[in-house]
Chimera marker file (.cmm) of the C-alpha trace (Angstrom):
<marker_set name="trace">
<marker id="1" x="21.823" y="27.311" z="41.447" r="1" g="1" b="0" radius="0.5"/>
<marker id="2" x="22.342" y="28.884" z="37.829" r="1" g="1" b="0" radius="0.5"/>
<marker id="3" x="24.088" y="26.801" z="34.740" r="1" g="1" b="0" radius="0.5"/>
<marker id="4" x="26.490" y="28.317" z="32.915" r="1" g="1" b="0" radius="0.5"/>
<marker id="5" x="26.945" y="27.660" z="28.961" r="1" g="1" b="0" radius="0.5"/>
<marker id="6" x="29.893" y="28.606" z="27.597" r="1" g="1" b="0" radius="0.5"/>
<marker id="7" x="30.167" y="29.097" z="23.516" r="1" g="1" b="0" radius="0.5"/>
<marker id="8" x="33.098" y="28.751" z="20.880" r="1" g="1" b="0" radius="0.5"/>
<marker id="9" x="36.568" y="30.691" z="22.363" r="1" g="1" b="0" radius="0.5"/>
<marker id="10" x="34.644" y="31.842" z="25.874" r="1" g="1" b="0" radius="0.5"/>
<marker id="11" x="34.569" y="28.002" z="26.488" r="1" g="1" b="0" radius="0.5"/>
<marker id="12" x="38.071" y="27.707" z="24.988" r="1" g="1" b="0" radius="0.5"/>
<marker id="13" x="39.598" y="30.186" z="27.367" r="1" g="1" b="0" radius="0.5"/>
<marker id="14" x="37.823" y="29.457" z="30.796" r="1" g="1" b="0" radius="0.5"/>
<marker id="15" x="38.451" y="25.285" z="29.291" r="1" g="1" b="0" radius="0.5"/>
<marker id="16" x="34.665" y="24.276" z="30.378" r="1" g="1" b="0" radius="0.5"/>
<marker id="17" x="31.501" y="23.823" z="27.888" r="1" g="1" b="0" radius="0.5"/>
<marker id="18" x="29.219" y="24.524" z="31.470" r="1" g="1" b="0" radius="0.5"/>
<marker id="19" x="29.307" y="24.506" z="34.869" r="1" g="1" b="0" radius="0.5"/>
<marker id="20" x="26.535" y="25.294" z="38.029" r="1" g="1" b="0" radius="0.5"/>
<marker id="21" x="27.589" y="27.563" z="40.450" r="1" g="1" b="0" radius="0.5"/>
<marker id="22" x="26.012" y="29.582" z="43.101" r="1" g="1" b="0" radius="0.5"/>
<marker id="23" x="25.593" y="33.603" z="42.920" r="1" g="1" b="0" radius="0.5"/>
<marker id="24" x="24.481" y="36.422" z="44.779" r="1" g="1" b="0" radius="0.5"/>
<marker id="25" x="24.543" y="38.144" z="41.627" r="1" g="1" b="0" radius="0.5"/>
<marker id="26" x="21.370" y="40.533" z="41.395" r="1" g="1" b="0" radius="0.5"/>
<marker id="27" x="22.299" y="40.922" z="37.587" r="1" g="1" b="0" radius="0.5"/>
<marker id="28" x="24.137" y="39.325" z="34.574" r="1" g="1" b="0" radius="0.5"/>
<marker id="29" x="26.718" y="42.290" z="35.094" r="1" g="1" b="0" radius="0.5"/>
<marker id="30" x="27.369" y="41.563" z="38.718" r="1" g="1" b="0" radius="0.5"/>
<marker id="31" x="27.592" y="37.681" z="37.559" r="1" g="1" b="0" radius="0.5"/>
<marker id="32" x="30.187" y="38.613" z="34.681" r="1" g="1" b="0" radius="0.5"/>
<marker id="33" x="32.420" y="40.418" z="37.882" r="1" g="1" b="0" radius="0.5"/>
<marker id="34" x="31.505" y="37.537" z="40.524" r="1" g="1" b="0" radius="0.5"/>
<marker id="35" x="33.395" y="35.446" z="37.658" r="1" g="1" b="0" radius="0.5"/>
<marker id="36" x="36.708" y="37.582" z="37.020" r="1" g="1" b="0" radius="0.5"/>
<marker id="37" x="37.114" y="37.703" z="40.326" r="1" g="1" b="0" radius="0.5"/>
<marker id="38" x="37.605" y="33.556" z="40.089" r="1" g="1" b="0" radius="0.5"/>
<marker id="39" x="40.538" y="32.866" z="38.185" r="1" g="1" b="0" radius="0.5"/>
<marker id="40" x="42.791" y="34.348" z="35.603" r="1" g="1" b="0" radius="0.5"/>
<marker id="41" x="41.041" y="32.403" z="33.093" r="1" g="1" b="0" radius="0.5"/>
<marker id="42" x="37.397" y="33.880" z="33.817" r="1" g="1" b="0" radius="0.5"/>
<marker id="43" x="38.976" y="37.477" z="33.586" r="1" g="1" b="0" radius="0.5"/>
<marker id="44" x="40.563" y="36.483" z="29.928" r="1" g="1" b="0" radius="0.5"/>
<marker id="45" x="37.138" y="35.600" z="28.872" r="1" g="1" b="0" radius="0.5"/>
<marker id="46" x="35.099" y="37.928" z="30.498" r="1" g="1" b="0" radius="0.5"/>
<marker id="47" x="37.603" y="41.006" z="29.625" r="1" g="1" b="0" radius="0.5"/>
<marker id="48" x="35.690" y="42.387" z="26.742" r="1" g="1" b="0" radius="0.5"/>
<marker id="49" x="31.787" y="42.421" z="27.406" r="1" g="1" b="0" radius="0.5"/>
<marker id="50" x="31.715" y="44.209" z="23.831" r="1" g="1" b="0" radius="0.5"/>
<marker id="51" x="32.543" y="41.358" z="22.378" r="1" g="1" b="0" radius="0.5"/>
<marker id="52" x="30.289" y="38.885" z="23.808" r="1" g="1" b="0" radius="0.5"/>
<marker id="53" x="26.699" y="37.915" z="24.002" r="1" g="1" b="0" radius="0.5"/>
<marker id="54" x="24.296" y="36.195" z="26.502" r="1" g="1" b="0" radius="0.5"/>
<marker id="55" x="21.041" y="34.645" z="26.648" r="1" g="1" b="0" radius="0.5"/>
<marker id="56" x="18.788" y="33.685" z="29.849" r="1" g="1" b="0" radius="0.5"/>
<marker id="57" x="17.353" y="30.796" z="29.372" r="1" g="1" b="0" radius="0.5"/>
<marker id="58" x="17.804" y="30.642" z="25.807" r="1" g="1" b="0" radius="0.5"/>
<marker id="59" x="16.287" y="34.510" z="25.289" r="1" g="1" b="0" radius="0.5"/>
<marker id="60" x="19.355" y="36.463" z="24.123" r="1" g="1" b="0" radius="0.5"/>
<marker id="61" x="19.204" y="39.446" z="26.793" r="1" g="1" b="0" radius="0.5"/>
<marker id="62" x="21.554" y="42.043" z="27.734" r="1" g="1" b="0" radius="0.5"/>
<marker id="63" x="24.462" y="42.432" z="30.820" r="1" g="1" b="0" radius="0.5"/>
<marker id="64" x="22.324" y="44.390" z="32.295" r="1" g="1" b="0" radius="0.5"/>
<marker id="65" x="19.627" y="42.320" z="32.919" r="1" g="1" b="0" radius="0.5"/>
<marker id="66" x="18.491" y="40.267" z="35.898" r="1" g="1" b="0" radius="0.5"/>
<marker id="67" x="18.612" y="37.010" z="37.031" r="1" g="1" b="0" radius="0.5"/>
<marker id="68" x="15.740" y="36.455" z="39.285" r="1" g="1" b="0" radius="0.5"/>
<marker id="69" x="14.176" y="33.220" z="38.393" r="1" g="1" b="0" radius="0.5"/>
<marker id="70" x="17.238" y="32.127" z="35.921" r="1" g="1" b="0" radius="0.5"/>
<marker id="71" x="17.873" y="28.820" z="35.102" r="1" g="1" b="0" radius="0.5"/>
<marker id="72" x="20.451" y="29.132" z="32.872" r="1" g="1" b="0" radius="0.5"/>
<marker id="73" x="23.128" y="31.721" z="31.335" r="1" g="1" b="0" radius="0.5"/>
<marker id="74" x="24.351" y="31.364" z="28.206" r="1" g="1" b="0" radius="0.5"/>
<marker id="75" x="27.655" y="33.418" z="26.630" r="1" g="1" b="0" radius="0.5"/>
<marker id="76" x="28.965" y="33.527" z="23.400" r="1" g="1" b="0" radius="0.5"/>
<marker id="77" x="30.972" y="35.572" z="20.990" r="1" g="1" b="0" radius="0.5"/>
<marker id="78" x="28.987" y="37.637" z="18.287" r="1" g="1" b="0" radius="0.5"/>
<marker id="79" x="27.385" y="35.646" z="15.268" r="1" g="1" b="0" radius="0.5"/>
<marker id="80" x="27.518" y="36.150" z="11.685" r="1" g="1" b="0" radius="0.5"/>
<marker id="81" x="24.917" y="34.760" z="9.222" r="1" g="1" b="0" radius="0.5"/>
<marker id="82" x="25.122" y="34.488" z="5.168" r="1" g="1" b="0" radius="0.5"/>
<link id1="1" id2="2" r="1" g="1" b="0" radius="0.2"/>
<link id1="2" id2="3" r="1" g="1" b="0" radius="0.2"/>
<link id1="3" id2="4" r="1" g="1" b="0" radius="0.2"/>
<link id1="4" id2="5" r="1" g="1" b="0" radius="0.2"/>
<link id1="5" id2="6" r="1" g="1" b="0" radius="0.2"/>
<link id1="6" id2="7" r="1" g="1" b="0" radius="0.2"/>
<link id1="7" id2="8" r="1" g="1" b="0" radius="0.2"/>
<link id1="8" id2="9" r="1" g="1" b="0" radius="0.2"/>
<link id1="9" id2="10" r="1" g="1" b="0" radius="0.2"/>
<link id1="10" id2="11" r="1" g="1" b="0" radius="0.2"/>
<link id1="11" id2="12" r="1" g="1" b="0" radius="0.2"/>
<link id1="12" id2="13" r="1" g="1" b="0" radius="0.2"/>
<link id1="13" id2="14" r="1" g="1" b="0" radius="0.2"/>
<link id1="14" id2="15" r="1" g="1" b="0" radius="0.2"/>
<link id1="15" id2="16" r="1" g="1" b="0" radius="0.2"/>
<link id1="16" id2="17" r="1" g="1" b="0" radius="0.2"/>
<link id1="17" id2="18" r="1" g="1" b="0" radius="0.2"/>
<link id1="18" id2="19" r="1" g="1" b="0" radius="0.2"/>
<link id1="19" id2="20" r="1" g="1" b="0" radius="0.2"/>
<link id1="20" id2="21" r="1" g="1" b="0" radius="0.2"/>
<link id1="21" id2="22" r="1" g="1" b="0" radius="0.2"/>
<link id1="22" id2="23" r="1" g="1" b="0" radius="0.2"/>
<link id1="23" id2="24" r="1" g="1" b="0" radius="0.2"/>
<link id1="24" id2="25" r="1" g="1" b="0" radius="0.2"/>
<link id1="25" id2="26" r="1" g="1" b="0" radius="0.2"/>
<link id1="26" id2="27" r="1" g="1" b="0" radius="0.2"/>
<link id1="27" id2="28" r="1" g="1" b="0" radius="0.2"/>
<link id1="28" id2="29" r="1" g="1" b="0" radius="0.2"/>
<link id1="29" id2="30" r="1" g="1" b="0" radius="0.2"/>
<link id1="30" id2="31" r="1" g="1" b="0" radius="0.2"/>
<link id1="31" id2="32" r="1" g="1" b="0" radius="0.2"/>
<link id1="32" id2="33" r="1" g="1" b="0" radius="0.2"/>
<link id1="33" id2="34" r="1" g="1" b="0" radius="0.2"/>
<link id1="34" id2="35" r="1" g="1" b="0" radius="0.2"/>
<link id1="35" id2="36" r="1" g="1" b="0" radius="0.2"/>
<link id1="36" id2="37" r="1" g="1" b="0" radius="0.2"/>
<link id1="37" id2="38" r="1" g="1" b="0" radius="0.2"/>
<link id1="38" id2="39" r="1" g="1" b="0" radius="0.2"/>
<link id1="39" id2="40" r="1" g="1" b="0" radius="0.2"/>
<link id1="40" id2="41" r="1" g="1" b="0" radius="0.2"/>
<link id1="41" id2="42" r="1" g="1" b="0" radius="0.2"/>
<link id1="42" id2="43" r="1" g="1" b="0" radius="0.2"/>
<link id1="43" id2="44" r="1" g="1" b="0" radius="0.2"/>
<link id1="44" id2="45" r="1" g="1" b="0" radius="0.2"/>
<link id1="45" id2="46" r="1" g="1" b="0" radius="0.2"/>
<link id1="46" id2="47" r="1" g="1" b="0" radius="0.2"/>
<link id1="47" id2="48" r="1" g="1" b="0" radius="0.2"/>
<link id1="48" id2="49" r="1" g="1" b="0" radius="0.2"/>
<link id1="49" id2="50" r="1" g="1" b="0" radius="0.2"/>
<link id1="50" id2="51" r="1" g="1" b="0" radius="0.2"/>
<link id1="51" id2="52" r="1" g="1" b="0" radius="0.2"/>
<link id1="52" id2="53" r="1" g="1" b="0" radius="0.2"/>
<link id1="53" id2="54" r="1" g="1" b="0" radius="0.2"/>
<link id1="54" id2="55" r="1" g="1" b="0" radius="0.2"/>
<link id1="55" id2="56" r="1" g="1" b="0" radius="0.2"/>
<link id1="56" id2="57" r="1" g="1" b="0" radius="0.2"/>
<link id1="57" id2="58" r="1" g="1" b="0" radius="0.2"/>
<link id1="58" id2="59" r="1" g="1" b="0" radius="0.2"/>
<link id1="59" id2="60" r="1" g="1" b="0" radius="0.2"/>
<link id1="60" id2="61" r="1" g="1" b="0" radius="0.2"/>
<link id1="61" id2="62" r="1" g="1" b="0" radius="0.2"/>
<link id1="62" id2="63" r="1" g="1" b="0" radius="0.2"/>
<link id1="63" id2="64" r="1" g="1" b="0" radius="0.2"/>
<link id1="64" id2="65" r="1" g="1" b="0" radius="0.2"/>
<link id1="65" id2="66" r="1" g="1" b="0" radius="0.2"/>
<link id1="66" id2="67" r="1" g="1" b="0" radius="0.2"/>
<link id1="67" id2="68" r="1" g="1" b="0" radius="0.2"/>
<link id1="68" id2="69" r="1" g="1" b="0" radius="0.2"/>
<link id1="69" id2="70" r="1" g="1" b="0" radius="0.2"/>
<link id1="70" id2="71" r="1" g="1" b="0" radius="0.2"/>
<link id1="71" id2="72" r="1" g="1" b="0" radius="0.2"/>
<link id1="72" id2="73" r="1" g="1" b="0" radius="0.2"/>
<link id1="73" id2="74" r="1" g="1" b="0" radius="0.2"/>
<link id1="74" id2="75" r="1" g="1" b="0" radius="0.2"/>
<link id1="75" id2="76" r="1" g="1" b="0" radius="0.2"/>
<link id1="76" id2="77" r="1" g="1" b="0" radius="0.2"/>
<link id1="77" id2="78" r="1" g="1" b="0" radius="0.2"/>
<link id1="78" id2="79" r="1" g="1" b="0" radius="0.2"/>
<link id1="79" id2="80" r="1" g="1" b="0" radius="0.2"/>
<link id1="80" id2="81" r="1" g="1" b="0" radius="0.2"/>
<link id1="81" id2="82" r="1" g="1" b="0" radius="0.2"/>
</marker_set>
């Protein structure tokens, strides 16, 4: 069982701050495609990787990373500091 976070519009457009699901995703990738596959609404938010970001457990990591031993998988859009 994995927890998904999502962040500003990515929760906005799938309308849920987290949710647990169960994956035979080998890697954040496959688990981005497991989710389009869901609904319309996972495919909206999902339908630009370039303009997201995720983190594994609070690590920011990359899509193509895996999720062996993940507890939880956070994404969000890109942030700006000043």
């Amino acid at each position: 069982m994995i927890e998904l976070v999502y962040f500003a519009w990515v929760r906005e457009r799938i309308g849920l701050p987290r949710e647990k699901i169960e994956t035979t995703a080998a890697t954040v990738a496959d688990l981005v495609e497991e989710l389009r596959g869901r609904e319309e609404r996972y495919a909206l938010a999902f339908g630009d990787l370039a303009s997201l970001r995720v983190a594994l457990d609070q690590e920011l990591s990359s899509f193509d990373a895996p999720l062996a031993g993940v507890r939880e998988v956070a994404f969000f859009p890109p942030m700006t500091g000043g």
